[in-house]
N, C-alpha and C positions, 0 to 999 in steps of 0.2 A: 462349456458355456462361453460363448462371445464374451470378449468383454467390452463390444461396442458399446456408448447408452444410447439408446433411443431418444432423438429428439422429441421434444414438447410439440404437440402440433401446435398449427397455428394459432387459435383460436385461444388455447390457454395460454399462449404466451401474452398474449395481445392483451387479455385479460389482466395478467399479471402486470404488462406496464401501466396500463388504465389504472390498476391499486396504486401503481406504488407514485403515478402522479396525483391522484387524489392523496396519496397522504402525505407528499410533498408539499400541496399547497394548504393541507389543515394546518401544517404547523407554522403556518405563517394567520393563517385563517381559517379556524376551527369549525367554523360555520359550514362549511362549504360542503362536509362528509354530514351535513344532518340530513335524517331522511327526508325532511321535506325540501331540502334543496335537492339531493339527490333526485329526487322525483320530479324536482321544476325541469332539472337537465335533460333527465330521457324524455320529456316532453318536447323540452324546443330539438333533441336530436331524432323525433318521429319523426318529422316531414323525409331527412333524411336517411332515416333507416324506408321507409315507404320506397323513395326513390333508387336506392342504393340495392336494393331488394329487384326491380323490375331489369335494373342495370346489370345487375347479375347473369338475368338470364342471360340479356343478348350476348355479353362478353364472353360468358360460356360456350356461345354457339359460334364464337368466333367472328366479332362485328363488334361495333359501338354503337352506344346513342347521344350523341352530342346535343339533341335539342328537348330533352326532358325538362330542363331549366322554363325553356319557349311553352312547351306543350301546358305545361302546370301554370302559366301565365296565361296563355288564352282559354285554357279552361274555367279558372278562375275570375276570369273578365269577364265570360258568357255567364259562371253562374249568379255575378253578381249583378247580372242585367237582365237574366231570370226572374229572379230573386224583387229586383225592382218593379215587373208587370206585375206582381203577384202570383208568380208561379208557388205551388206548395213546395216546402222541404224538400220531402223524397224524390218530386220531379226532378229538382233543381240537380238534387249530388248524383241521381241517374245521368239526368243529361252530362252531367263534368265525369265523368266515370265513362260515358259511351264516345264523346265526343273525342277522348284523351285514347278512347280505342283507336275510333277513326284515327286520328291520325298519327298513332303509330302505326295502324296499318298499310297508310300511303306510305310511309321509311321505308315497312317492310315490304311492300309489293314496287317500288323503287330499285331496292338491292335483288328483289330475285328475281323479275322480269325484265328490270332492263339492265341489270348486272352493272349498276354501278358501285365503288365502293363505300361503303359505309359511312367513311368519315367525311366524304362529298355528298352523299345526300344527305346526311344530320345538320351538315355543316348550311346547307341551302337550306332544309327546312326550317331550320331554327330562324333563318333570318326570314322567313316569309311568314311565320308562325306569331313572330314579333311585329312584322306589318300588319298582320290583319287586328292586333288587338288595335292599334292606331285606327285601323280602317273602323273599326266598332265601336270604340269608344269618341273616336272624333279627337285624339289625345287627353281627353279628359280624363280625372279619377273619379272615381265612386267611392264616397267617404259611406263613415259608420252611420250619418244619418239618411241616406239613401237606403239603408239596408234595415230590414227587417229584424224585431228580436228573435226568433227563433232561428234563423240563420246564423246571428253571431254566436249564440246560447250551445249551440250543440257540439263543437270539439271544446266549450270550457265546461261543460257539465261535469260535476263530479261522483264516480262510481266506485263506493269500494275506495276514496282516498287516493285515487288516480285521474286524470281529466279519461274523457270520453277518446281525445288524440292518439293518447299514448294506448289505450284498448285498443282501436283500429291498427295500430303499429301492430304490436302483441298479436293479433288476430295475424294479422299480415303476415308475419313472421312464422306463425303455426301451418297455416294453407300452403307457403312456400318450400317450408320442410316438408310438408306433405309431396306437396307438388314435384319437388323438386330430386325426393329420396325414392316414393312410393308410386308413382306413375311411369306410363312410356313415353312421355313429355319430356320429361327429367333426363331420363337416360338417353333419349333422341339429342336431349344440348347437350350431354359428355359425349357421344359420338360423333357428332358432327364439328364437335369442338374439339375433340382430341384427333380425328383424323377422317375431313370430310368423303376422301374415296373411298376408305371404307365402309362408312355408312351408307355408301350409295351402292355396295353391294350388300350391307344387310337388307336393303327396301326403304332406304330412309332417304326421302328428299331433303338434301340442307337448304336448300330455299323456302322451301314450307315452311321447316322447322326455326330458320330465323325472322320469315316473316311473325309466324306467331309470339318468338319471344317480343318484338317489336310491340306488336297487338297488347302484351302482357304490360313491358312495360310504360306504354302509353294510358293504358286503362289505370295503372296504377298513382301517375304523372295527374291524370284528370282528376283522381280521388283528393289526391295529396292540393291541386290548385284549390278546392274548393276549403278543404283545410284550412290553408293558409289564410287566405283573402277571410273567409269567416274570423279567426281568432285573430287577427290583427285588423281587422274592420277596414281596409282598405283598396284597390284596385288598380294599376294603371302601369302601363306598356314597359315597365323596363323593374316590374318586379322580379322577385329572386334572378336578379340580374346578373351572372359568372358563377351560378350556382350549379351547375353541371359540372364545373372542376372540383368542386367538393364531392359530387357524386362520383366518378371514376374513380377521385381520390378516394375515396371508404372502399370500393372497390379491391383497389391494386391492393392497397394497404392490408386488407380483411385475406389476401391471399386469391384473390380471383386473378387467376395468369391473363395476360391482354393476350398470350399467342392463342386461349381458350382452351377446351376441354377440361379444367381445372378450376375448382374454386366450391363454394360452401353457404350454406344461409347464416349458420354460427359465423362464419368468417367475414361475410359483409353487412353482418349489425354490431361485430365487434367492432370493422374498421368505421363504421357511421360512428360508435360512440366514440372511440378514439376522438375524431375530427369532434365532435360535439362537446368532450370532456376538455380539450384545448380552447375550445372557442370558448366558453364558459370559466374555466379553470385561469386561464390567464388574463386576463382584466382584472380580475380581482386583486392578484397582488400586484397589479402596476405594471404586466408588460405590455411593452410595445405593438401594435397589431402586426407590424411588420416583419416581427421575433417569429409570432404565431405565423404568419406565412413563410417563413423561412423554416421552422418547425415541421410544417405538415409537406414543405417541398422535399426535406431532407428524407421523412420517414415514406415518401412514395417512392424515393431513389433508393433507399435499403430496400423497401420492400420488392420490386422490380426486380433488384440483384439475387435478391434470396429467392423470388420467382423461378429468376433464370437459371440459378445451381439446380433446383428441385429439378427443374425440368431437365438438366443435360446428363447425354447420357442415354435419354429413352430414346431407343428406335421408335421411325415411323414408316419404315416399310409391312406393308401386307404382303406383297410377294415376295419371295424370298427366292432371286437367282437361281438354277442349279448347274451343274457343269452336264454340258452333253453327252449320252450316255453312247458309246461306238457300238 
């Protein structure tokens, strides 16, 4: 019998520091592990498990998405100027839901017909994604009394002793294990991510395949802007503003490799709560914001390194040389 031990995967490990900072800070503030706090946290860390979740994919398929922050802003701008004419409910989160498609799909049909890279067209769209809320709104906001009660009413609805938010997450999180475990979607982002020639000799286009994740997670970006803007009754150009660094961060952190073909749905709503239980957890007892940003830069550079050991070591050739036979 070996007497290697077998490491912790990811995810339970992640798990295990999440307790043991949760009960680091009860004993300073015992409040904080009640379950109805508990429950206020996964609530404010749904937007970013939503986000963290679509970001998954692409990273899998070896790309980024730099402007899901942009995309969930002007989706959220349009539904609130929906929402304004009198459009119904359901139109409204369709339209932010299809719209957040679109334009994940211009990323992804960017990187795989005109083969540019990834972090150049995220990095452009994002900023054009943030002009046009200006161009629509005129740089105005849209406050809570512009908007309609059942628009604000439906991520604070409560089901079951959870808002309506945090179910959409929960939902999120089940489809994408699905998706992600149980389809040829799924297994398309670990090939294409783990070794795009080869998949191009199984029949797998990695341009399709990463325009889609794009598509995925831009639809999910739209969902999550309407979210937002609803529960905090608000609107205007420079919302969730540098909120894409926290999304890559749940990412890396959750175990999702930046070189792709690796990574996990457990693994990026662990690393979302991680980021969620710090932004939450430290204020309370007095720290510094800045502590907390030094905290979650530190735990991207372990996580990154421990990325890189897992991964060294695997071959990535498919053909394998052989000596010329006389």
């Amino acid at each position: 019998m070996s007497g290697r031990v077998r490491a912790l995967p990811r995810e339970a490990l992640l798990a295990a520091v999440i307790a043991a900072l949760c009960a680091l800070v009860a004993m300073r503030f015992p409040g904080f592990v009640a379950p109805a706090n508990l429950a206020g946290v996964l609530n404010d860390t749904a937007p970013l498990i939503l986000l963290a979740l679509g970001q998954m994919a692409v990273i899998m398929a070896r790309a980024i998405d730099l402007s899901v922050a942009a995309v969930l802003a002007l989706a959220g701008m349009v539904a609130a100027l929906l929402d304004g004419i009198g459009l119904p409910l359901a139109a409204v989160v369709a339209a932010a839901i299809l719209l957040g498609a679109v334009l994940g799909a211009v990323n992804g049909l960017l990187v795989w017909k005109a083969q540019i890279p990834p972090i150049v067209v995220t990095l452009g769209t994002m900023t054009i994604y943030r002009g046009t809320i200006f161009l629509l709104s005129g740089g105005k906001w849209v406050n809570a009394h512009e908007m309609s009660v059942p628009f604000k009413a439906m991520p604070r609805a409560v089901i079951l002793g959870l808002p309506v938010m945090t179910w959409i997450a929960l939902a999120a999180i089940a489809a994408m294990a699905v998706l992600v475990r149980r389809s040829g979607f799924g297994r398309s982002l670990l090939a294409v991510g783990g070794n795009p020639d080869a998949a191009v000799y199984a029949g797998i286009d990695p341009g399709r395949v990463r325009c889609l994740a794009y598509v995925l997670s831009g639809a999910l970006a739209g969902l999550t802007g309407y979210l937002w803007v609803a529960r905090y009754a608000v609107a205007y150009v420079d919302i969730a503003g540098g909120f894409e660094l926290d999304v890559v961060a749940a990412c890396v952190i959750g175990g999702i490799s930046i070189a792709g073909g690796i990574g996990s749905v457990g693994g990026a709503v662990m690393g979302a709560l991680f980021i969620g239980v710090i932004k939450n957890a430290l204020p309370v007892i007095g720290v510094s914001p800045f502590w907390q940003m030094a905290i979650t830069g530190a735990a991207i550079i372990a996580a990154v390194a421990v990325n890189a050991r897992a991964r060294r070591g695997r071959g990535r050739l498919i053909l394998v040389p052989q000596r010329a036979t006389p």
